[in-house]
mmCIF file of the C-alpha atoms, coordinates in Angstrom:
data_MODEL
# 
_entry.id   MODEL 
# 
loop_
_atom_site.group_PDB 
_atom_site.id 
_atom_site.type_symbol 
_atom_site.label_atom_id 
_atom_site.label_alt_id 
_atom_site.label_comp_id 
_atom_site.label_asym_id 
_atom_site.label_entity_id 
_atom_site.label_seq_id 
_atom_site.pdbx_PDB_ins_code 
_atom_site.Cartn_x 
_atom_site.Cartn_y 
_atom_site.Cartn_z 
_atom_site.occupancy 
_atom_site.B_iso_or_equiv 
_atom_site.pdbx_formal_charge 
_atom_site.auth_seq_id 
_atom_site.auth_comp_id 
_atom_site.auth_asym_id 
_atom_site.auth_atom_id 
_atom_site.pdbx_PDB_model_num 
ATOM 1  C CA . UNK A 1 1  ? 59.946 100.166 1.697  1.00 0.00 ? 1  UNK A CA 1 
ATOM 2  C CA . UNK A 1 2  ? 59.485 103.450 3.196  1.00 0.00 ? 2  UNK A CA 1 
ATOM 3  C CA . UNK A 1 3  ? 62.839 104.869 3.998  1.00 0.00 ? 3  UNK A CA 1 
ATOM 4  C CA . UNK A 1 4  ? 63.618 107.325 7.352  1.00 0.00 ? 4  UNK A CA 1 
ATOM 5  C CA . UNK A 1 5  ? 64.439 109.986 4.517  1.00 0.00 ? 5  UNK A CA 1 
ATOM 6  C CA . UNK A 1 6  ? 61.276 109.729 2.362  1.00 0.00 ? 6  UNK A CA 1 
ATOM 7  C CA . UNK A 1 7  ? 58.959 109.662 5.546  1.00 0.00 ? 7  UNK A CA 1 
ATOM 8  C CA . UNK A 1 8  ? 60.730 112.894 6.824  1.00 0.00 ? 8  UNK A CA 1 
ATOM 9  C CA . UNK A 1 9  ? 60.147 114.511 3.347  1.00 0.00 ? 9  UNK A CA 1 
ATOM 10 C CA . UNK A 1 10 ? 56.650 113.416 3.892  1.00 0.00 ? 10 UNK A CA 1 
ATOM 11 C CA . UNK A 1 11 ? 56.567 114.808 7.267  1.00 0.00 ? 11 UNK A CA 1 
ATOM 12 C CA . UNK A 1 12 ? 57.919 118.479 5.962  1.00 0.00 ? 12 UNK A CA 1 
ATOM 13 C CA . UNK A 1 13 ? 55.621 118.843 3.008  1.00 0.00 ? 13 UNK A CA 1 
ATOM 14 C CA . UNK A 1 14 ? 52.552 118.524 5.018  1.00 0.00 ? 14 UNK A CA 1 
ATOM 15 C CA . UNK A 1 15 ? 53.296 119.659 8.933  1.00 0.00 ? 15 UNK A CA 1 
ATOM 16 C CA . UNK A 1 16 ? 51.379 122.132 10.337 1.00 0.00 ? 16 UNK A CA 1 
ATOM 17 C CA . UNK A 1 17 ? 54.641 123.518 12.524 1.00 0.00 ? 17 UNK A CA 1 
ATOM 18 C CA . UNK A 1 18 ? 57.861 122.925 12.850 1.00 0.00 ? 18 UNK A CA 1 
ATOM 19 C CA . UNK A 1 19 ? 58.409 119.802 14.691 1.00 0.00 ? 19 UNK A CA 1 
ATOM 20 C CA . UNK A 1 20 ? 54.589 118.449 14.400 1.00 0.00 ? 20 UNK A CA 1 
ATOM 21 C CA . UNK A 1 21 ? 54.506 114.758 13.288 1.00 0.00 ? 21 UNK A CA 1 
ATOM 22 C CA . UNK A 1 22 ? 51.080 113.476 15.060 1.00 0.00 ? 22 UNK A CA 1 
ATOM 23 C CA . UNK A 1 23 ? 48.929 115.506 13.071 1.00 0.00 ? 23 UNK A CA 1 
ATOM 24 C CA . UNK A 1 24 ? 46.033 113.941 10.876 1.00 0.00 ? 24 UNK A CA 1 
ATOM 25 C CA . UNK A 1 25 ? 47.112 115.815 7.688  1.00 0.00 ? 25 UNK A CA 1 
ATOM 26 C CA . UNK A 1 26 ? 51.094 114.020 8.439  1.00 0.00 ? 26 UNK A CA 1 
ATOM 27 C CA . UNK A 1 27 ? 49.679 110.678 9.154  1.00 0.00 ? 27 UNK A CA 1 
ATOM 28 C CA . UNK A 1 28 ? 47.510 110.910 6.646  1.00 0.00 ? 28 UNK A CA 1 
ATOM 29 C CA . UNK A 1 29 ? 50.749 111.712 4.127  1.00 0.00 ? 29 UNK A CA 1 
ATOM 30 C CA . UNK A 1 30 ? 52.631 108.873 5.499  1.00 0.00 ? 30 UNK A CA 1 
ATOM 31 C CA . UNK A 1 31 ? 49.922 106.393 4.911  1.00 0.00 ? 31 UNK A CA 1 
ATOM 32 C CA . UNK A 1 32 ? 49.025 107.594 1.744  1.00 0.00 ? 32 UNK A CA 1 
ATOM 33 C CA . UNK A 1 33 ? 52.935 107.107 0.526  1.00 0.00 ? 33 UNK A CA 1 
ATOM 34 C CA . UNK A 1 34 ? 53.118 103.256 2.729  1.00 0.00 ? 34 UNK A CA 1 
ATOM 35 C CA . UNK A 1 35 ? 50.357 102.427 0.267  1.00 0.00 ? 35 UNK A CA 1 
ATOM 36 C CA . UNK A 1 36 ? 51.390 103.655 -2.773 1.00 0.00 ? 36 UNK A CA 1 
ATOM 37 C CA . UNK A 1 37 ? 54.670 102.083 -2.195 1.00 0.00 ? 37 UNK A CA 1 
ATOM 38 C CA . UNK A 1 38 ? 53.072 98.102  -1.095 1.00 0.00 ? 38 UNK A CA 1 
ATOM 39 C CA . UNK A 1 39 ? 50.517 98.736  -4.395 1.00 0.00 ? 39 UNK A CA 1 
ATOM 40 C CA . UNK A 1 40 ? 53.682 98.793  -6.285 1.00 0.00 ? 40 UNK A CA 1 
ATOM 41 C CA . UNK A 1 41 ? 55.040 95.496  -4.251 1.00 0.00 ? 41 UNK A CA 1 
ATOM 42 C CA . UNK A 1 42 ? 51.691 93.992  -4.629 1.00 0.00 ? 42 UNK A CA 1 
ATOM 43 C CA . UNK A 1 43 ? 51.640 94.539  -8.556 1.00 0.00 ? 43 UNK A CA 1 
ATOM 44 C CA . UNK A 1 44 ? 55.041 92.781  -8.990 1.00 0.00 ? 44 UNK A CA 1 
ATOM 45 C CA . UNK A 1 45 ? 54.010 89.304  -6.467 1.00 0.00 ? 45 UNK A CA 1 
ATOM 46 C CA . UNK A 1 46 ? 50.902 88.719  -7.125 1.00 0.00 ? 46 UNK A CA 1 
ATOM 47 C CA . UNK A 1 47 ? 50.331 85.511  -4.458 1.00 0.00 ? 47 UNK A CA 1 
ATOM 48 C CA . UNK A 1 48 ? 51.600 88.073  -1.555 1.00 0.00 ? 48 UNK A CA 1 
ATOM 49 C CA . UNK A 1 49 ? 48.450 87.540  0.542  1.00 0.00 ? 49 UNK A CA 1 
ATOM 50 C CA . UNK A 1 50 ? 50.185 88.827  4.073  1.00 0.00 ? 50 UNK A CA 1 
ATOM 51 C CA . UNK A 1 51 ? 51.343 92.005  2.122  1.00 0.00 ? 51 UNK A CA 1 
ATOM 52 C CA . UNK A 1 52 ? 47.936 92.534  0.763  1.00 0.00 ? 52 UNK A CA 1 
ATOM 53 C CA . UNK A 1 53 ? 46.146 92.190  3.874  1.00 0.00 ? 53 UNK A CA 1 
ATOM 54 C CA . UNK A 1 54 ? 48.462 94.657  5.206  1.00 0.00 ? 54 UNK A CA 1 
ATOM 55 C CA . UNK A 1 55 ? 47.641 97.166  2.408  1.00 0.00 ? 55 UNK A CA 1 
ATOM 56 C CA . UNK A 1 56 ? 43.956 96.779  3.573  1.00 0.00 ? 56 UNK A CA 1 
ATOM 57 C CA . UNK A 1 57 ? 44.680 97.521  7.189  1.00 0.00 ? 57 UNK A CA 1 
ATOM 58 C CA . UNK A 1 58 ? 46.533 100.644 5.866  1.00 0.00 ? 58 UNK A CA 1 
ATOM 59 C CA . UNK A 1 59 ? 43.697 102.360 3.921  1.00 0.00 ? 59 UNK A CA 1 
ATOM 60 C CA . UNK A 1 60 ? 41.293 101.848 6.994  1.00 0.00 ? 60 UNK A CA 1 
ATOM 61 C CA . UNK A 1 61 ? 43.554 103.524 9.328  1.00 0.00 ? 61 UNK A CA 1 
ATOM 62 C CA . UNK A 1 62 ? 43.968 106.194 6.580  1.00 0.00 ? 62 UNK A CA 1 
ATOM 63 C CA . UNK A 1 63 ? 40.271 106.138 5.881  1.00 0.00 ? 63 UNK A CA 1 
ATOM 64 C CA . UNK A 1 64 ? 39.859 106.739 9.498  1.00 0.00 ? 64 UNK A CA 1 
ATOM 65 C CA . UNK A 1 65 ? 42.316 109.859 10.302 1.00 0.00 ? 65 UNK A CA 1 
ATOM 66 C CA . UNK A 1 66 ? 40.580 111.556 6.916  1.00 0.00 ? 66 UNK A CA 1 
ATOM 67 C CA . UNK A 1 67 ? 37.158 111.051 8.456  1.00 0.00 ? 67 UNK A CA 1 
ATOM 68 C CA . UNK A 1 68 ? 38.047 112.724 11.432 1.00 0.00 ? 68 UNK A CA 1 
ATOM 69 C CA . UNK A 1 69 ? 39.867 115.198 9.845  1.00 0.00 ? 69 UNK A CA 1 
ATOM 70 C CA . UNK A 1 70 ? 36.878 116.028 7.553  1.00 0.00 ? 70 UNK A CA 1 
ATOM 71 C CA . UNK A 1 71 ? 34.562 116.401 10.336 1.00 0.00 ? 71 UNK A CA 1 
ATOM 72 C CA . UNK A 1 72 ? 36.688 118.735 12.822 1.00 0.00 ? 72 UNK A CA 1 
ATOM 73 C CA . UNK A 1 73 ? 38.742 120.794 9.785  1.00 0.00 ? 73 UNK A CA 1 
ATOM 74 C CA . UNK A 1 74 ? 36.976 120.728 6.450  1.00 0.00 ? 74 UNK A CA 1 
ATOM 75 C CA . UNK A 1 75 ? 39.092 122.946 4.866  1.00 0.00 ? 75 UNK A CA 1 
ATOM 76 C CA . UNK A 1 76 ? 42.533 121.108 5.545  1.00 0.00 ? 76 UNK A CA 1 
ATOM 77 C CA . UNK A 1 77 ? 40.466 118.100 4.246  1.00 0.00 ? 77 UNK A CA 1 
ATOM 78 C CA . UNK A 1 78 ? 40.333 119.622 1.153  1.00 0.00 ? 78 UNK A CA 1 
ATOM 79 C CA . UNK A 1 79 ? 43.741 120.867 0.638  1.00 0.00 ? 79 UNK A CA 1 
ATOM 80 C CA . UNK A 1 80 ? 44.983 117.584 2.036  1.00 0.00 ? 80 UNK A CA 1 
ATOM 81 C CA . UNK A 1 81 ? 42.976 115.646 -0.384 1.00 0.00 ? 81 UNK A CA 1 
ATOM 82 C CA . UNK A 1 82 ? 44.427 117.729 -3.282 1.00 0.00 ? 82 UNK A CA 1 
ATOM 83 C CA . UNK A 1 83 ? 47.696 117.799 -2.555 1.00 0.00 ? 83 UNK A CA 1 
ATOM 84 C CA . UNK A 1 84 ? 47.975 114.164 -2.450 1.00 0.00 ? 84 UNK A CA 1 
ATOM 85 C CA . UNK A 1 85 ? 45.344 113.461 -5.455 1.00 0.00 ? 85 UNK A CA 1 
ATOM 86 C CA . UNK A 1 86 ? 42.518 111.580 -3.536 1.00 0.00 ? 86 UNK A CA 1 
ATOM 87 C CA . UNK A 1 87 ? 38.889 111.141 -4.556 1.00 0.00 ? 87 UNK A CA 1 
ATOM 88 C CA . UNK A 1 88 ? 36.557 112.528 -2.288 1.00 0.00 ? 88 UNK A CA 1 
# 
C-alpha cells in the first residue's frame, strides 16, 4: 500500500515547484509507484481478480497523462521516462 510518506517522496523527486502536485510528470510518478507496488501484491495472490483489474485501470490512466505529456513537453517525456525506467 502506498503510504502518505512514500507518495510525498514521490511528489518531491519529480515536482516541477515547490508545492506542485497536479502535474503530469507527479501523477505520472505516483502511478508508476501504485503499480509497482499492486504487481508485487498481484505476484504473491494469484486469484486477486478485483486487484488486478485495478492494476489495469492504473496503467491506462498512466498511459494517458504520458501521452499528453509527450505531445505538449517532449523533453520532460524523456527525462520522466528515464528517471523512472519506462520503455518508450
Amino acid at each position: 500500500m502506498l503510504t502518505k510518506q512514500k507518495k510525498k517522496n514521490e511528489i518531491k523527486k519529480t515536482q516541477r515547484h515547490e508545492g506542485d502536485t497536479g502535474s503530469p510528470e507527479v501523477q505520472v510518478a505516483v502511478l508508476t509507484r501504485r503499480i509497482e507496488e499492486l504487481s508485487a501484491h498481484l505476484d504473491k495472490n494469484r486469484k486477486d481478480k478485483s486487484s488486478r483489474r485495478g492494476l489495469l485501470g492504473l496503467v491506462a490512466t498512466r498511459r494517458k497523462h504520458l501521452k499528453y505529456l509527450e505531445g505538449t513537453n517532449k523533453r520532460s517525456y524523456n527525462s520522466l521516462v528515464k528517471k523512472l525506467g519506462l520503455k518508450k
